[in-house]
N, C-alpha and C positions, 0 to 999 in steps of 0.2 A: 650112526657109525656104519649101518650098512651099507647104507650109498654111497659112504665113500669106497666100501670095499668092492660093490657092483662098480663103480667109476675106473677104480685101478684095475678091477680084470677088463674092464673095457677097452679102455688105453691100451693094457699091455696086448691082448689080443688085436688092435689093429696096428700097433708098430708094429709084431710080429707077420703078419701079412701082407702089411704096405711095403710094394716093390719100390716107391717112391718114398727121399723123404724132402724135409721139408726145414732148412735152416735159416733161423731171421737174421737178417744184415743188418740190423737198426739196433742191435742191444737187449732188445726185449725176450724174456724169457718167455716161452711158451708156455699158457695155462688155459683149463679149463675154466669156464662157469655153469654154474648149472642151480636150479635152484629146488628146494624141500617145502616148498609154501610156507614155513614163517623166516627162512632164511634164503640170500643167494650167494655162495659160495664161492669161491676161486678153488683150485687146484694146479700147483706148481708141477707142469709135466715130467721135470728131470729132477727135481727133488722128493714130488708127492710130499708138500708142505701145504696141508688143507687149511685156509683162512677163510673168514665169515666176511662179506662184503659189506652185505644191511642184514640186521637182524630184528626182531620183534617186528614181522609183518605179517599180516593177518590170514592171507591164503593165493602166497603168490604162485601163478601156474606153468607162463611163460614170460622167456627172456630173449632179448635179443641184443645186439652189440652195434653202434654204428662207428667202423673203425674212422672213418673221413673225419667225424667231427671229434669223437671219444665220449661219444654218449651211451647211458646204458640202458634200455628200455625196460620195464616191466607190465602185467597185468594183473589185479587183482582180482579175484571172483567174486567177492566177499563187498568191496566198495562198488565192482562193476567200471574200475577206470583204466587207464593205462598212464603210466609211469615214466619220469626222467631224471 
């Protein structure tokens, strides 16, 4: 629970700074992902509605997102692999 709440002052402090913003024309709501090594997470930016994407994973560290295709990458330290 604290990550999410480091997550929402993070957000909220760079909308409060970004002279830019940024509105999708496709529908899609903006969210974060981020991940706690056994979970990775989504965060609804305009709602702050925290959902669990994959949960029971072993010691995930990094994430990455490929929007072109809609793939979601991960790494485990723990297996030693990378993820799709």
């Amino acid at each position: 629970m604290k990550s999410l709440y480091w997550l929402i002052g993070l957000v909220a402090v760079l909308l409060v700074i970004s002279t830019v913003t940024c509105v999708p024309d496709n529908g899609i709501r903006p969210y974060l992902l981020w991940a706690d090594r056994s979970h990775i997470r989504s965060l609804q930016i305009d709602t702050l509605l925290e959902q669990i994407v994959f949960g029971n994973m072993s010691n995930v560290i990094a994430i990455d997102f490929d929007y072109h295709d809609g793939y979601l990458f991960w790494t485990d330290v723990i297996s030693n692999q990378l993820f799709r």
